[in-house]
C-alpha positions in Angstrom: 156.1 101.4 -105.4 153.6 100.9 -108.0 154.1 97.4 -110.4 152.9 96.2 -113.1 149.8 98.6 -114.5 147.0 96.6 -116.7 143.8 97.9 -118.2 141.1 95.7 -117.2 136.9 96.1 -118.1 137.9 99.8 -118.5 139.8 100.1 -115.3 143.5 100.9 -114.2 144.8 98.5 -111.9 148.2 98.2 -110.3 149.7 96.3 -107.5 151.3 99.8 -105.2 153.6 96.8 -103.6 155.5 98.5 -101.0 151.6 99.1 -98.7 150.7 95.4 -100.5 147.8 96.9 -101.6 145.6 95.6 -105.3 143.4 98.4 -106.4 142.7 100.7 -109.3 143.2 104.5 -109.9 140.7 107.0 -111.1 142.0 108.8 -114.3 139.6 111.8 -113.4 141.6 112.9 -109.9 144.6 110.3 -109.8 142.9 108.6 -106.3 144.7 105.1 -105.9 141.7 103.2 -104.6 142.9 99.8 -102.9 140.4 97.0 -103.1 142.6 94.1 -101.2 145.5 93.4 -99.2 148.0 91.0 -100.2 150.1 89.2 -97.8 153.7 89.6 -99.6 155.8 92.1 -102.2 153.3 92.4 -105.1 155.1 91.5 -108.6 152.6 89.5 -110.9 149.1 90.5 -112.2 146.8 89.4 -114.8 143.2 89.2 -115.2 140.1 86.4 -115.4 136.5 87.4 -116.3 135.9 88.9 -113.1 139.4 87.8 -110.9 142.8 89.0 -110.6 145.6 86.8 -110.7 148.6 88.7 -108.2 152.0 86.8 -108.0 153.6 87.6 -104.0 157.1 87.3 -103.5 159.2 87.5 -99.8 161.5 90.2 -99.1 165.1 89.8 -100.2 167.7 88.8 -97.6 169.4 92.0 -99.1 166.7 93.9 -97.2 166.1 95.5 -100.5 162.5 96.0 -99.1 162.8 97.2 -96.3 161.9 99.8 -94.2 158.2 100.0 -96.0 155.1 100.1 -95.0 154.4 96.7 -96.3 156.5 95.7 -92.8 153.5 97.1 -90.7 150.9 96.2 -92.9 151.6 92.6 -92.7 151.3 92.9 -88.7 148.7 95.1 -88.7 146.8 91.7 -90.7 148.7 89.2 -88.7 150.4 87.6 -91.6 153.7 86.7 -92.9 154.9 87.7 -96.3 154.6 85.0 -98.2 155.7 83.6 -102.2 152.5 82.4 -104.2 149.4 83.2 -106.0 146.3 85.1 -104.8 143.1 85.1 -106.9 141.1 88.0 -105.8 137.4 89.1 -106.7 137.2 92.2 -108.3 133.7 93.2 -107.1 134.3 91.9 -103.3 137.9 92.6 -102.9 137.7 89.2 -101.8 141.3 86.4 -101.9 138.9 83.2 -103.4 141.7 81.1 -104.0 145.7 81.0 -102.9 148.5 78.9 -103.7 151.3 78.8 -101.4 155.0 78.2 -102.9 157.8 77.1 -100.5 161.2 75.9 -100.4 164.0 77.6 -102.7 161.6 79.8 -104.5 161.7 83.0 -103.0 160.2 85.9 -105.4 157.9 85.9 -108.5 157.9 88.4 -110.9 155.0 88.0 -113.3 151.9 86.1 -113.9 149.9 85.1 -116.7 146.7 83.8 -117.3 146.4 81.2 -119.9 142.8 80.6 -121.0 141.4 77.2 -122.3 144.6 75.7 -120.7 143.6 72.5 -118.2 147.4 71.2 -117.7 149.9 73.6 -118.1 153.8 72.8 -117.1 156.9 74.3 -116.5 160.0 73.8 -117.6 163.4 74.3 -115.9 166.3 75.2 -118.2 168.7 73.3 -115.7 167.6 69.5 -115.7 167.2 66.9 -118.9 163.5 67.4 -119.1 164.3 70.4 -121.4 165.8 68.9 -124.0 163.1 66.1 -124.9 160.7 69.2 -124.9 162.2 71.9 -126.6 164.4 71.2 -129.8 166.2 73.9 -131.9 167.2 72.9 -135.4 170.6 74.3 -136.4 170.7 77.6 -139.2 
């Protein structure tokens, strides 16, 4: 279950989310090559200098999931799946830095890196804060 494919310093990497395995395949044979494990289903990736940026979501209550070999991967690492935000090194294979996310927030399924950006926000389109942020003129 490969997601979300980038070009990256002259690499393919993908997320193959149903092992939970980060990595990059080799155009000259087609070899998936993993370079970390990531404790969840694998949906978000982008790229900093030298880092990846993966986005982890838990498994559905539908059990949409599973059945793969994510399940035994996770216990062959002792770990739950989990909803957050790994930053791995790409040399190492290394998770540097995580962010957890709990409560109603159960799947993610993209990332992005915003450069130069020291405060970033989010929005929801449900509560008032939307409307003294965002303002469409009528046509």
């Amino acid at each position: 279950m490969p997601h979300l494919r980038r070009m990256h310093q002259g690499r393919l990497w993908l997320l193959n989310s149903g092992t939970g395995e980060f990595g990059w395949i080799d155009p000259a044979d087609g070899r998936f090559t993993p370079v970390a494990f990531c404790p969840g289903y694998a949906r978000g990736l982008s790229f900093i200098g030298q880092s990846a940026v993966v986005g982890l979501s838990r498994a559905r209550e539908n059990r949409t999931f599973g059945g793969l070999p994510l399940e035994g991967a996770l216990k062959a690492h002792d770990a739950d799946a989990r909803t957050g935000l790994l930053v791995i090194d790409l040399a190492s294979g290394q998770i540097t830095d995580w962010v957890r996310i709990e409560g109603v927030i159960d799947e993610l399924f993209d990332v992005a890196a915003l450069p130069g950006v020291r405060n970033p926000s989010a929005i929801g389109i449900k509560g008032t804060d939307i409307g003294r942020v965002l303002s469409i003129e009528p046509g």
